[in-house]
N, C-alpha and C positions, 0 to 999 in steps of 0.2 A: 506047850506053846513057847514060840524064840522069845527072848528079851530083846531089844531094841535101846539103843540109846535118845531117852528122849529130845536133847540139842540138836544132832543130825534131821531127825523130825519136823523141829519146830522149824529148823533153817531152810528146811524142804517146802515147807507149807507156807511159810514168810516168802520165798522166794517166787515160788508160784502165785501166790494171792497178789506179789507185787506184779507181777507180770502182767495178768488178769487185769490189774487195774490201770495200768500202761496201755494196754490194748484196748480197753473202753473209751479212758480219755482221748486217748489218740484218735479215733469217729469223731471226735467233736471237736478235733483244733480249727482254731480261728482265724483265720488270714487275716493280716494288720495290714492295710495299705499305708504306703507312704502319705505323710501329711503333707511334704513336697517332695518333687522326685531332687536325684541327687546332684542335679547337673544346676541346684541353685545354688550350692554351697559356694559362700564367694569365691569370688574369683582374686580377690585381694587379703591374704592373712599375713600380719606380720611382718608385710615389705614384701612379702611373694607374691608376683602375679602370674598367673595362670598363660601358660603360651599353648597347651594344647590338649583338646582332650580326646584321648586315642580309643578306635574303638577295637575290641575283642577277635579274636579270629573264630570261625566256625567250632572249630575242634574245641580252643579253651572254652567258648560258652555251653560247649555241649559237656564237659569236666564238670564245669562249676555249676551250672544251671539256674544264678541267679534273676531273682524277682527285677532288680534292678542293682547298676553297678556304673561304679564313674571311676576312669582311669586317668588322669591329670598330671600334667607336667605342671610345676611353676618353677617362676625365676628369679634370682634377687642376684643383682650383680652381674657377676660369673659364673655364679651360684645354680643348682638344681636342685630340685626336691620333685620325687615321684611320690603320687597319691592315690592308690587304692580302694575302692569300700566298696562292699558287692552284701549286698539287703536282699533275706530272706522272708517272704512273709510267714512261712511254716516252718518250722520245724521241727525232725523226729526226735522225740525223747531216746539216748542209745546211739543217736549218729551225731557228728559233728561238721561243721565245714574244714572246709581243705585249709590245713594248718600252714605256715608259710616253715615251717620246719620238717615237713615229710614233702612239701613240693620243692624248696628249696635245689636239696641233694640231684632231684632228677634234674634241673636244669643247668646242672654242671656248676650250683656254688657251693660250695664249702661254708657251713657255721663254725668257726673259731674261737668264737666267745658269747656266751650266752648269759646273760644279766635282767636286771630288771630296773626300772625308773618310777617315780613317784611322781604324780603330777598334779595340780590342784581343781578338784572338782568341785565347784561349789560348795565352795568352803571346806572341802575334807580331802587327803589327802589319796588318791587314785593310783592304784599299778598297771604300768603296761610292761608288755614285753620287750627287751630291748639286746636288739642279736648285732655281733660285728659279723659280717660275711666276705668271701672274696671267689674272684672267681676270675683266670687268668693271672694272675697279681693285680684286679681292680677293687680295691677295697669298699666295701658301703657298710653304713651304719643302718638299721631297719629297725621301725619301732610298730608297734600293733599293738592290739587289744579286741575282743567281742563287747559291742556296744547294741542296747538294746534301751527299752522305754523308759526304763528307770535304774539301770546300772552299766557299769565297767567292769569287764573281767577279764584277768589277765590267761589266767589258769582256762587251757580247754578243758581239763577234766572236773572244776568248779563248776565251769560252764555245762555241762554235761547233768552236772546234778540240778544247780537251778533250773535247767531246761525241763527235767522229767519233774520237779517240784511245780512249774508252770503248767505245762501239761496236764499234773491230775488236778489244782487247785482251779486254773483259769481256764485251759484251753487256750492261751495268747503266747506264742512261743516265737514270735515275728524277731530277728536280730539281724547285727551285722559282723563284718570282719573290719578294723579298718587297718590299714598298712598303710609307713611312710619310710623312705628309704633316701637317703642323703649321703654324697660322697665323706667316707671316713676321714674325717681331717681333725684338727687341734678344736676349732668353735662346734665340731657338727652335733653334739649331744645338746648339748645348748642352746642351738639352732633347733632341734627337732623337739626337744622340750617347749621352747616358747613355741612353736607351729602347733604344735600339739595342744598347748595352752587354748588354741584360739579355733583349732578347729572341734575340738569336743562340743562345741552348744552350737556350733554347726551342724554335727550330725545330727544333735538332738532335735532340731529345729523340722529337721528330715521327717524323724522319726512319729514327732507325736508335736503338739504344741503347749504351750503353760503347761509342763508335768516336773515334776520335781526328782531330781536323779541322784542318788548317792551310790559311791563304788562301793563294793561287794569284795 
């Protein structure tokens, strides 16, 4: 009789018994509806007010396929700030949403700097994503994160694990993406920090109500 390496083995059996149990939970996720839809979130953060909220064309909602989603201009000044968030109530353990660094490229911007920011989330200190981009020579600052009932996360491939952790424990996999993108200037990290300050228990507010959220 062959010998076999018992590790290969184990990793086989581990791998498939994971699967197996991905595939079961997954019959039982749970749609989370919105506790308000998104088009509450104010219309006044931070000295910015809201001048329009645009809606999707055929083709991109037929991409993205979200549950619900607000596209927002606000204004302070001179000033612009574009606001994004497009809420899932399901999601697959294994897939993720459209990252704004793989759609990015196709719509002709370039990422040139890719960084990360700190922000405070109820009392603790939260990461979001933080990309300079350009395209033509217009430069924008874009900051994001996956925001869901009870955390912040910067990382898609974090988010990816918590996801299939949800899925086999809960069955509640309901999140979102949010994106804000502000002309690259000397204040715009600073600007989009404190925006960002003010809109985070906004989404929350979206999401679920009295729940208590710490970043991940």
């Amino acid at each position: 009789m062959g010998t076999f390496s018992s590790f290969p083995f184990l990793a086989t059996v581990t791998l498939l018994s994971g699967t197996l149990l991905l595939s079961n939970a997954a019959g039982r996720r749970i749609a989370e509806p919105l506790a308000r839809p998104l088009e509450e979130i104010s219309s006044g953060l931070d000295g910015w007010k809201a001048v329009e909220d645009k809606r999707l064309d055929a083709r991109v909602l037929k991409s993205l396929t979200p549950t619900n989603y607000l596209s927002r201009t606000y204004s302070r000044g001179k000033s612009q700030l574009d606001l994004f968030i497009a809420y899932y109530s399901q999601q697959r353990a294994g897939e993720s949403m459209h990252s704004p660094k793989h759609c990015l490229p196709g719509a002709g911007w370039e990422i040139w700097r890719h960084d990360s920011a700190m922000v405070p989330v109820n009392g603790h200190a939260g990461e979001v994503n933080k990309y300079s981009i350009q395209n033509a020579g217009n430069r924008m600052l874009m900051f994001y994160w996956y925001q869901s009932i009870n955390r912040i996360v910067a990382s898609e491939y974090v988010g990816k694990v918590l996801l299939a952790r949800d899925t086999l424990l809960t069955g509640r996999t309901g999140g979102s993406i949010v994106r804000i993108t502000v002309p690259d200037k000397p204040a715009a990290e600073q600007e989009a920090v404190d925006f960002t300050i003010k809109l985070i228990p906004e989404v929350q507010r979206c999401l679920v109500s009295n729940t208590a959220m710490a970043p991940k």
